[in-house]
C-alpha positions in Angstrom: 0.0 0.0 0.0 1.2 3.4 -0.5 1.7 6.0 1.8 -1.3 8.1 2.6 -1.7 11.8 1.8 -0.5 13.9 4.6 -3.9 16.5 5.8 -1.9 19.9 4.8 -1.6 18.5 1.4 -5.4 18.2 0.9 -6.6 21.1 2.9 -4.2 22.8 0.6 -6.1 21.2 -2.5 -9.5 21.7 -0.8 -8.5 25.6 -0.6 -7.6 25.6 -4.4 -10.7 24.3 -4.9 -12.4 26.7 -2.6 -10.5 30.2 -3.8 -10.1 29.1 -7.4 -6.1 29.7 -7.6 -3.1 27.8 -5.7 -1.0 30.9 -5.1 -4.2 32.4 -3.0 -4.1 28.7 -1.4 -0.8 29.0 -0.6 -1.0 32.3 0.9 -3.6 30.9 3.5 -1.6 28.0 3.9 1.3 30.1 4.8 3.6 28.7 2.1 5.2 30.0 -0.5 3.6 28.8 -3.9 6.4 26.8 -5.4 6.0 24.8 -2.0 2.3 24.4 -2.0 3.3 23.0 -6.3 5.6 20.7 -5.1 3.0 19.7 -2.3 0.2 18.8 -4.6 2.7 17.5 -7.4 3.4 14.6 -4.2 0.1 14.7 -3.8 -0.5 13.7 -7.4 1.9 11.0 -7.7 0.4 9.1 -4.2 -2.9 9.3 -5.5 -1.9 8.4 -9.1 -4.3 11.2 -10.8 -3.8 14.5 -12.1 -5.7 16.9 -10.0 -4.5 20.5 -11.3 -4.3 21.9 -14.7 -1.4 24.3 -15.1 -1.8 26.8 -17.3 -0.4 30.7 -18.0 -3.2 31.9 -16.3 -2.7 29.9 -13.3 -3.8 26.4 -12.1 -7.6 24.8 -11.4 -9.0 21.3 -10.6 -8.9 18.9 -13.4 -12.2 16.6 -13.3 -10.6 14.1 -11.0 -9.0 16.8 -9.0 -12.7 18.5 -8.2 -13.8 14.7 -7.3 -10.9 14.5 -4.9 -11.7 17.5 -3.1 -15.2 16.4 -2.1 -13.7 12.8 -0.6 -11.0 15.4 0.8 -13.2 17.5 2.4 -14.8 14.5 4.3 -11.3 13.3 5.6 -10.8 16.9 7.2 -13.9 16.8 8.5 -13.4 13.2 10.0 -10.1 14.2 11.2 -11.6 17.8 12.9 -14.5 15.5 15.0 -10.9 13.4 15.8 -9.4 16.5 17.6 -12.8 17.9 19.0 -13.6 14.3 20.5 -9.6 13.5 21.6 -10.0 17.1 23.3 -13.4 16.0 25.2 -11.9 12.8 26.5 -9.1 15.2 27.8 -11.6 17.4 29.7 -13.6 14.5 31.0 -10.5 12.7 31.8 -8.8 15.7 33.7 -7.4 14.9 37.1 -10.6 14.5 39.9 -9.5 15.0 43.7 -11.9 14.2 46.0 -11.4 15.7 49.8 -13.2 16.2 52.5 -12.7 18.4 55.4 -14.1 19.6 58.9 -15.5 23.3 58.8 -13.1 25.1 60.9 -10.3 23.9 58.4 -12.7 24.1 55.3 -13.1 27.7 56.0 -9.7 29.2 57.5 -7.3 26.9 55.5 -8.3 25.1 52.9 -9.3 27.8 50.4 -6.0 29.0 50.6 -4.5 25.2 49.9 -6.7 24.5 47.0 -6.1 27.9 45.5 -2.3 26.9 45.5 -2.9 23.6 44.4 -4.8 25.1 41.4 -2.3 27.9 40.7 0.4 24.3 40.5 -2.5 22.3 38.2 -5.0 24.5 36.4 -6.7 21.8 34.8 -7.4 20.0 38.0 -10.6 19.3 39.6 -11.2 19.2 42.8 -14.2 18.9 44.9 -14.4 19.4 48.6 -17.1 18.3 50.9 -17.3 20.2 54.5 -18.8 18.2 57.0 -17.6 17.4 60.9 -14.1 15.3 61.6 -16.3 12.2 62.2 -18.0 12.1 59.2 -14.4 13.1 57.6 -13.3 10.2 58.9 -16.2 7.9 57.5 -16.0 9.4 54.2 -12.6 9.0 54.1 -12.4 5.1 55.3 -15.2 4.4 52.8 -13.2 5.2 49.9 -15.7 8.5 49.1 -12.6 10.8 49.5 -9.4 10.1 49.0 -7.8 13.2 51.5 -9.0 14.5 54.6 -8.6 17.2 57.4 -9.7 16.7 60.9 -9.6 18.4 64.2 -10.3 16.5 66.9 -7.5 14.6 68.6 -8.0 10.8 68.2 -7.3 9.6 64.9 -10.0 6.4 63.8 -7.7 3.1 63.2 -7.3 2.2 59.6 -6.2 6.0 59.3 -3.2 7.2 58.3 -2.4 11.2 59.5 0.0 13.9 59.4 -0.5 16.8 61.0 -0.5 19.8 59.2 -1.2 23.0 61.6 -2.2 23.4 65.1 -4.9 25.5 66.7 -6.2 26.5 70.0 -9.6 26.7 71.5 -10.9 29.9 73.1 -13.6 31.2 75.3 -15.7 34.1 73.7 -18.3 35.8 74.9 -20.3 39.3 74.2 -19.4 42.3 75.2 -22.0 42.9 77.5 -21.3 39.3 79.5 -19.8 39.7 83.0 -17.0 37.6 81.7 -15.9 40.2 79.6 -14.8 42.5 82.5 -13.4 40.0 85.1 -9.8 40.4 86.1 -9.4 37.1 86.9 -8.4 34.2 84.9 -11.1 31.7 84.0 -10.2 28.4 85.4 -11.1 25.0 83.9 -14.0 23.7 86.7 -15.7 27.3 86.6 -15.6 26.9 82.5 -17.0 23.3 83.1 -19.4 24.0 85.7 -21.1 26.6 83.3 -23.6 25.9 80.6 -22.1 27.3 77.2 -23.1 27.4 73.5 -21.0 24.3 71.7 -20.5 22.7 68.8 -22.5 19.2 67.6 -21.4 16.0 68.9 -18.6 14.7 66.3 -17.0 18.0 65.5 -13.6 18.1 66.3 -14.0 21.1 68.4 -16.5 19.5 70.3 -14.7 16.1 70.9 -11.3 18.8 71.7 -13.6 20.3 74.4 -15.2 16.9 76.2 -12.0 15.9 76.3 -10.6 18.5 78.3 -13.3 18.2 80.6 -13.1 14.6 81.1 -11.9 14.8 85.0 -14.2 18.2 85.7 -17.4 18.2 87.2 -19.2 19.8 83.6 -23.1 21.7 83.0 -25.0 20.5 80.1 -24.7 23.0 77.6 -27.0 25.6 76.9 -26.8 25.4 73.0 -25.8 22.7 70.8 -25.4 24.1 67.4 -23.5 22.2 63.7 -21.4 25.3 62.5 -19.3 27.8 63.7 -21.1 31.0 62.5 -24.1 29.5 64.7 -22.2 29.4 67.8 -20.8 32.7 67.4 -24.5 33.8 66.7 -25.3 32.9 69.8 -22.8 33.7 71.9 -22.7 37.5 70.5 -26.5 37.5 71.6 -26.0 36.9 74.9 -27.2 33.1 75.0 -24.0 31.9 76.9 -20.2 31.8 76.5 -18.8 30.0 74.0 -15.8 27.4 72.7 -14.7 27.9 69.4 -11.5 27.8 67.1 -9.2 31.0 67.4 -9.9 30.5 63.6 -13.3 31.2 63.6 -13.4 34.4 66.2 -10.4 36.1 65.6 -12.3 38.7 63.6 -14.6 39.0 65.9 -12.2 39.5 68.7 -10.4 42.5 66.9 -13.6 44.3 65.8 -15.3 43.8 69.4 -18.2 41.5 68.5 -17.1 39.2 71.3 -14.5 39.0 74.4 -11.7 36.4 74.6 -12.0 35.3 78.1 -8.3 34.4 79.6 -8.5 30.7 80.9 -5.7 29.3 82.8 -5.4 25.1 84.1 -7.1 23.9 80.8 -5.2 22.4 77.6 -7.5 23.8 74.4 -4.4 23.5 72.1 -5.4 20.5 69.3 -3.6 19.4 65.9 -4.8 19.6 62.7 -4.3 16.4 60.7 -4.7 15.5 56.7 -5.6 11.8 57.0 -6.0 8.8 54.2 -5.9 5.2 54.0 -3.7 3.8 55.7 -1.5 1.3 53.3 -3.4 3.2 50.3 -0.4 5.5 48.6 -1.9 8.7 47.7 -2.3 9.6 44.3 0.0 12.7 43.1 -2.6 15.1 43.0 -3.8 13.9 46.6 0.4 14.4 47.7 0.8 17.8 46.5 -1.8 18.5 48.1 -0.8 17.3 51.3 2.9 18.5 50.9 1.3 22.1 50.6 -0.4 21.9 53.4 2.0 20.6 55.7 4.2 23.3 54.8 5.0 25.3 57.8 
């Protein structure tokens, strides 16, 4: 079999066709004209038919020439749907990272993670559920997620973790609470002893906090809310004091919407931990991102 006509060689003759003269061809072709000749002259010889008539006036399709064009027009077209369907498959196919992350993280950290991840690998796709470290945890042992970032300080076997930042509880309250005045320090039992706005049962922040009272005599507590912007709703109303991230209330603290309280004899320092599979191997998009976020 002989070789096959290379594409520029019959778009060129397709243009011919098209414009009625080879030199106007091989100007859009970008060629000089004794190139696009010698172009369809090899052209002429795979094919074994004459497909231009030279003349002093300039060149045009023969018979079999004009008959070639139309079968050449329909390779093109084949070989454009080629490129638009490859480039589709490339789209579809683009790198997927699946993570999932408790909210204090999602919201203070993360964002600026992913947006270095992306600046690293624009084509990559990432999506990011926000739920508590539990169900972080869950998501991540089910094979749902492949990356995850917790806050509370047990890590659930069959995890793998590094820890990747640190954070400290703190004791808010608003303006107008007597806490907010006291010179003082707020000790552990009186913070246990007193019913406060908390976080859900399963958030890291929570799980931090029962922790620390595990050997105080604690209240029930007045609120139990599922997100940080509730708590600090609550505790800027006047419900109660409250236990939340440095994170989430540092704002707050500078502009005056609530009052860090002091506390002394109470550890509310915690680790922040990506965590995986343990004895999976991550996947390189699933590494970077875990090497930016460990980055001091």
């Amino acid at each position: 079999m002989s070789a096959l006509p290379d594409l520029d060689s019959l778009k060129l003759l397709v243009d011919v066709g098209e414009l009625g003269s080879l030199g106007q061809a091989a100007k859009r072709a970008g060629i000089a004209q004794p190139s696009a000749s010698k172009r369809i002259a090899l052209l002429e010889r795979r094919l074994g038919l004459p497909l231009l008539e030279r003349t002093p006036r300039g060149s045009t399709l023969t018979a079999e020439g004009k008959m070639v064009v139309n079968w050449a027009a329909q390779v093109l077209a084949a070989a454009d749907e080629l490129m638009r369907a490859a480039q589709a498959v490339r789209q579809s196919g683009a790198v997927h990272l699946k993570v999932a992350s408790s909210m204090t993280v999602a919201e203070y950290l993360v964002p600026r993670w992913l947006g270095e991840l992306q600046n690293r690998e624009p084509e990559m796709q990432v999506g990011l559920d926000v739920v508590n470290s539990t169900d972080v945890a869950a998501r991540v042992l089910a094979g749902e997620v492949e990356l995850g970032f917790v806050e509370g300080p047990h890590v659930p076997e069959g995890l793998a973790s590094r820890v990747v930042g640190t954070d400290r509880l703190v004791v808010v309250v608003a303006p107008g609470h007597p806490w907010a005045r006291r010179r003082t320090l707020l000790r552990g039992a009186e913070l246990a002893a007193t019913p406060l706005v908390v976080r859900e049962p399963g958030s890291g922040t929570r799980e931090t906090l029962d922790l620390a009272f595990h050997d105080l005599h604690r209240a029930s507590p007045r609120l139990e809310l599922g997100s940080n912007s509730a708590v600090k709703g609550a505790a800027q109303a006047g419900a109660a004091p409250a236990v939340l991230s440095g994170y989430a209330v540092e704002a707050d603290v500078a502009t005056g919407r609530l009052v860090e309280v002091p506390l002394a004899g109470l550890n509310l320092v915690r680790s922040l931990r990506a965590v995986w599979r343990r004895g999976r191997p991550l996947t390189a998009p699933a590494a970077t991102l875990l090497a930016i976020a460990s980055r001091p």
